[in-house]
C-alpha positions as a printed NumPy array, in Angstrom:
array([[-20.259, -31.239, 172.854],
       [-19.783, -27.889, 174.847],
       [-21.311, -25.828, 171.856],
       [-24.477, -28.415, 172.211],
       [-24.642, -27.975, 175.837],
       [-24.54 , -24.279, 175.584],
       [-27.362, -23.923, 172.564],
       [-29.83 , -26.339, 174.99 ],
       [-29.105, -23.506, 177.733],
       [-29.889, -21.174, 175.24 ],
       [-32.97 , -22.371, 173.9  ],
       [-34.56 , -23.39 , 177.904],
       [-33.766, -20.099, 178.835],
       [-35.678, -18.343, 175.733],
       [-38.405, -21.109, 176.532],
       [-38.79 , -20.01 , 180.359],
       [-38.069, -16.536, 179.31 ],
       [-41.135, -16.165, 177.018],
       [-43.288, -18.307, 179.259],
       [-42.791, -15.807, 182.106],
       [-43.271, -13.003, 179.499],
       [-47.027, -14.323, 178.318],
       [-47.836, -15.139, 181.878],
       [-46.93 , -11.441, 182.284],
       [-48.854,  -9.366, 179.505],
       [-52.06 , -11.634, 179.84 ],
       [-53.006,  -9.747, 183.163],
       [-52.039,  -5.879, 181.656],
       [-53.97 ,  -3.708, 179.399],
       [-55.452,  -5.05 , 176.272],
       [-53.45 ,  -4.895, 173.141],
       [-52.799,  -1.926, 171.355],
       [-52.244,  -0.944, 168.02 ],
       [-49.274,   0.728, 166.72 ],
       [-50.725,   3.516, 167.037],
       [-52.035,   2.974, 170.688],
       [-55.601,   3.529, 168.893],
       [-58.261,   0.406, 169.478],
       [-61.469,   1.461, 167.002],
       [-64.771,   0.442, 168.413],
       [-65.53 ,  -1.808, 165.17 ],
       [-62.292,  -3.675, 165.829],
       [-62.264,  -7.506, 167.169],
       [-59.451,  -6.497, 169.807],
       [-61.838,  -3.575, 170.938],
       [-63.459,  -4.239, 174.566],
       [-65.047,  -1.78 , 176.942],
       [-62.148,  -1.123, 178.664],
       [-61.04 ,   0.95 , 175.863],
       [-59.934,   4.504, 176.341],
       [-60.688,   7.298, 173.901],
       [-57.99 ,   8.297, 170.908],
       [-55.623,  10.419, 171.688],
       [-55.793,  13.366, 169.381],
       [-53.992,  16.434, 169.654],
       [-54.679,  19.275, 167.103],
       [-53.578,  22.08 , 169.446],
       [-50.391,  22.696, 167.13 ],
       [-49.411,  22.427, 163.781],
       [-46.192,  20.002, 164.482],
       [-49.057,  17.18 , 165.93 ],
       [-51.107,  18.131, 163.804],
       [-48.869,  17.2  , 161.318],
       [-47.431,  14.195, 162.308],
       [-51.013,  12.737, 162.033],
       [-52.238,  13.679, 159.079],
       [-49.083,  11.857, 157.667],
       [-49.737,   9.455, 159.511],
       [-53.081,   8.39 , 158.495],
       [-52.535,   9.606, 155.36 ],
       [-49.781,   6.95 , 154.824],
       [-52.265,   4.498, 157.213],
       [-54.449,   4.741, 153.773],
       [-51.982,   4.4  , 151.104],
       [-50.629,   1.365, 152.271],
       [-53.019,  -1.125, 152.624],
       [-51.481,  -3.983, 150.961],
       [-55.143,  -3.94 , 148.819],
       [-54.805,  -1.544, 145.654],
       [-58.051,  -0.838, 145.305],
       [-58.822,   0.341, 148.765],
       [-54.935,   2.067, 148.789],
       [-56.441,   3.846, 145.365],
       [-59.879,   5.038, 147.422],
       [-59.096,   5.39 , 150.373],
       [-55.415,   6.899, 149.713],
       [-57.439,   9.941, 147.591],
       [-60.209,  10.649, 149.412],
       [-58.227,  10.615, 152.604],
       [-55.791,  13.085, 150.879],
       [-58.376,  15.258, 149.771],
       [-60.573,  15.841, 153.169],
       [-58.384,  15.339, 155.927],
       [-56.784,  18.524, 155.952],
       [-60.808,  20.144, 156.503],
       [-61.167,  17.463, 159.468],
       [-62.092,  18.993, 162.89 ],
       [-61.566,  15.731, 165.864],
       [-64.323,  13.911, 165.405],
       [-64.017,  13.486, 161.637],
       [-60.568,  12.095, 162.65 ],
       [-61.562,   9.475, 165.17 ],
       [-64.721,   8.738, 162.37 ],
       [-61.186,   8.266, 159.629],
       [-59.129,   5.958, 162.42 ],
       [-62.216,   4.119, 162.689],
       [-63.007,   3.467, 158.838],
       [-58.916,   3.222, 159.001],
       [-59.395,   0.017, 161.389],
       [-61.275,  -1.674, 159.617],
       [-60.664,  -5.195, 157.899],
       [-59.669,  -4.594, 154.002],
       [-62.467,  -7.895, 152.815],
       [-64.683,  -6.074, 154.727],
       [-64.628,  -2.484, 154.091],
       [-64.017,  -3.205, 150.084],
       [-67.223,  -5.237, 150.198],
       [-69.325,  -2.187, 152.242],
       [-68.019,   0.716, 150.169],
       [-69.094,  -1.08 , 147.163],
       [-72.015,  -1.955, 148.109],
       [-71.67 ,  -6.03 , 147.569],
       [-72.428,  -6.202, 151.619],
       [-74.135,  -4.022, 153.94 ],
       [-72.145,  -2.786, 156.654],
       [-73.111,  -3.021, 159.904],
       [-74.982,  -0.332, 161.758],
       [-71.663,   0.995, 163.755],
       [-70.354,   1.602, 160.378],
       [-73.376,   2.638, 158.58 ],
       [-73.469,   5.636, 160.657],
       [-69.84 ,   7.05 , 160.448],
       [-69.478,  10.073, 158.882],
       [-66.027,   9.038, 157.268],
       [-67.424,   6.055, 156.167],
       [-71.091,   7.377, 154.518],
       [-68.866,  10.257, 152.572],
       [-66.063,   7.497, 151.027],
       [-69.048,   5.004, 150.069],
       [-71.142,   7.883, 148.24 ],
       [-68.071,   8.535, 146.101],
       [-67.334,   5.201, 145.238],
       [-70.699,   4.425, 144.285],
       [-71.189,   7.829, 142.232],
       [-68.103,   6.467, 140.672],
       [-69.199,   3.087, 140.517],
       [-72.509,   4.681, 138.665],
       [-70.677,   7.287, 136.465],
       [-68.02 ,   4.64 , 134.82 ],
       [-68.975,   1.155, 135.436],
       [-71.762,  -0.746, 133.47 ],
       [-74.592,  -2.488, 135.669],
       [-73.76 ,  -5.784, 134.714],
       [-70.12 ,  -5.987, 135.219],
       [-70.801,  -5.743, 138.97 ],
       [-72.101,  -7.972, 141.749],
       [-75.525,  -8.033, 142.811],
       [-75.803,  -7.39 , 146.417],
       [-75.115, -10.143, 148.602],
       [-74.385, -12.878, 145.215],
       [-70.604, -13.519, 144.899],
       [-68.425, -11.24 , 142.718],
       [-67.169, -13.613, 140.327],
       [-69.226, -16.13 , 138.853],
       [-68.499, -19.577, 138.322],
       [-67.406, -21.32 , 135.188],
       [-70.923, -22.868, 134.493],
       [-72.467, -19.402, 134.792],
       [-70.245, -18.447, 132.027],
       [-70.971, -21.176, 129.959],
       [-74.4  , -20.574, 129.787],
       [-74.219, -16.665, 129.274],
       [-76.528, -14.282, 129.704],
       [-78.699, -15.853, 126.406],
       [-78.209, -19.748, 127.178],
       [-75.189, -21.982, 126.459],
       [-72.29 , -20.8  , 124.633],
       [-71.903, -22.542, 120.779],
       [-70.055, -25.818, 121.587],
       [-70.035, -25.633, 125.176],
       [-73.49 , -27.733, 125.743]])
């Protein structure tokens, strides 16, 4: 009976605890990323938002951020964006001056649905996007790509779904398939 009474204690004092926590953080500073970076083209992005933090004065920062991002690209959780994104970012960020870094964190913040459908053209991006630098450079590759090794019709038409459904495939291209009327 004492161990009950104790875990009750427990458990109101985690419940008060956390209220007085959230009461707390809902009248700071907006939330943060990890990396104490909001992107302009994020949801959690307001006008209160400061301006990234980006130190290139010496090589040891300099460092630390390229890896950073570098690994911010690779690991995704979405192969095919860890695949583009994880090269090209490898290839050109060493060449990047600030801006073309804040342009990268912003492609960077992205939502992976999202930016797969803009660099491959199935969707057009929005304007804010449209016109970063990072962003116009990754989506010419992957559509010179797109252009140089897959055929026409194995890819979406602009703004039609990617996959088509099962009575699309039926039919075929030339009517209904033998035995499938």
């Amino acid at each position: 009976m004492a161990s009950l009474r104790r875990s009750l204690i427990s458990v109101h004092r985690i419940l008060n605890s956390s209220r007085s926590f959230a009461a707390a953080t809902s009248s700071q500073a907006p939330f943060r990323t990890q990396y104490r970076w909001v992107s302009g083209f994020s949801p959690i992005a307001n006008n209160n938002t400061q301006s990234l933090d980006i130190d290139l004065s010496n090589e040891e920062s300099k460092r630390r951020l390229f890896n950073r991002l570098l690994y911010r690209s690779k690991q995704r959780g979405f192969l095919e964006l860890d695949l583009v994104l994880g090269k090209w970012v490898e290839k050109h960020i060493h060449s990047m001056d600030e801006d073309g870094v804040k342009a990268l964190v912003h492609v960077l913040d992205l939502e992976n649905p999202d930016l797969w459908k803009w660099l491959t053209g199935q969707e057009q991006p929005p304007e804010a996007v449209k016109i970063n630098p990072v962003f116009t450079s990754m989506h010419d590759k992957v559509m010179n790509n797109l252009n140089s090794y897959a055929a026409p019709e194995t890819r979406a038409t602009p703004g039609q779904p990617w996959v088509r459904g099962w009575d699309d495939i039926k039919k075929g291209p030339g009517g209904p398939i033998a035995g499938n009327q």
